[in-house]
C-alpha positions as CSV (number, residue, x, y, z in Angstrom):
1,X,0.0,0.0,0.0
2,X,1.3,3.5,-0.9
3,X,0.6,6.5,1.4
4,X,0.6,9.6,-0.5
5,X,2.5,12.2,1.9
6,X,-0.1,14.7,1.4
7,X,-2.5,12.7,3.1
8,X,-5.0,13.9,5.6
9,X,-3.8,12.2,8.8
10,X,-7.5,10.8,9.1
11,X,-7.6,9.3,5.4
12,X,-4.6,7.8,6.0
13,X,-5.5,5.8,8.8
14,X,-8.8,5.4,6.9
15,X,-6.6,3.8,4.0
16,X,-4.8,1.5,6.5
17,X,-8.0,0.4,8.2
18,X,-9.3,-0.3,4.9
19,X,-6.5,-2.4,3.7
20,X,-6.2,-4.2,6.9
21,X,-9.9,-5.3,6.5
22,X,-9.6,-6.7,3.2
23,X,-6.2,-8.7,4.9
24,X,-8.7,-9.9,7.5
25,X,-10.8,-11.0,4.8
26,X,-8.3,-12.9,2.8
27,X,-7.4,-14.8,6.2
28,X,-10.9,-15.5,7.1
29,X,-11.9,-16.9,3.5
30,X,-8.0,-19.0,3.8
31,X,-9.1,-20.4,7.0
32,X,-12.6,-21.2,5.9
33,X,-11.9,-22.8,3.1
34,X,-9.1,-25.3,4.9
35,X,-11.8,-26.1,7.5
36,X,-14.0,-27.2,4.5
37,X,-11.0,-29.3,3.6
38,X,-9.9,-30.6,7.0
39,X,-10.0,-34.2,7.6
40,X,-9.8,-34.4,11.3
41,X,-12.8,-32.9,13.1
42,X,-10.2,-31.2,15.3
43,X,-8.5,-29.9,12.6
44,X,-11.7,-28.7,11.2
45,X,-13.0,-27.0,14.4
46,X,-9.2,-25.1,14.9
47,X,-9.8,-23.8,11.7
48,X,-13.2,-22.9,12.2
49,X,-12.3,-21.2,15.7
50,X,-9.4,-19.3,13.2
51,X,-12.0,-18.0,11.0
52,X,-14.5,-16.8,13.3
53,X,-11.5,-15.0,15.2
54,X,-11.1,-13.5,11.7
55,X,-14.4,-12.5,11.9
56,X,-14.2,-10.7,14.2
57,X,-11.3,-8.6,13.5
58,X,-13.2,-7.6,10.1
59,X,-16.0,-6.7,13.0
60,X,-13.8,-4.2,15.1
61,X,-11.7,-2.4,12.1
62,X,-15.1,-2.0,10.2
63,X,-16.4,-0.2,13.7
64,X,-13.6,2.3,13.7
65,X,-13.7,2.7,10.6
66,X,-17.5,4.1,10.7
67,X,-16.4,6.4,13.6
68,X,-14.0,7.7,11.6
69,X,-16.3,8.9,9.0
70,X,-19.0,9.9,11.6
71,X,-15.8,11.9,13.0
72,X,-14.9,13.3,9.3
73,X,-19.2,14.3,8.9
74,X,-18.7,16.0,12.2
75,X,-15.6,17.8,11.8
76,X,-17.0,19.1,8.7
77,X,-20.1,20.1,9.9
78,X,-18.7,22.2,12.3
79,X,-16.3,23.6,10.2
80,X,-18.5,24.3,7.5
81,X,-16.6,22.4,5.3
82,X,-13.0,24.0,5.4
């Protein structure tokens, strides 16, 4: 991922949540798709357990990434858009 110097401190962190959601995403679909290929039922369920810890990482960066925006609406609300 590039990060373009002139940047708004909030978009870049917004870039960087982003990308690390779509990383959270690629882990989740690996894990998922092992499980699905797992022979041992403890295998399986490890996997599983991976995925749904995946899950919920996906969960939490989505979260701040919402209150970042809600932050961005505010800011510019209050500054009238400067």
């Amino acid at each position: 991922m590039k990060i373009d110097q002139a940047s708004e401190p909030g978009t870049i962190i917004m870039d960087v949540l982003i990308e690390a959601i779509k990383r959270e995403q690629e882990s989740y679909d690996y894990y998922y798709r092992a499980a699905l290929q797992a022979a041992k039922p403890a295998t399986r369920k490890m996997l599983l357990t991976l995925a749904e810890w995946e899950k919920g990482h996906i969960a939490e960066l989505t979260k701040h990434v919402l209150e970042l925006k809600s932050q961005k609406e505010i800011d510019r609300a209050i500054t009238g858009g400067l």
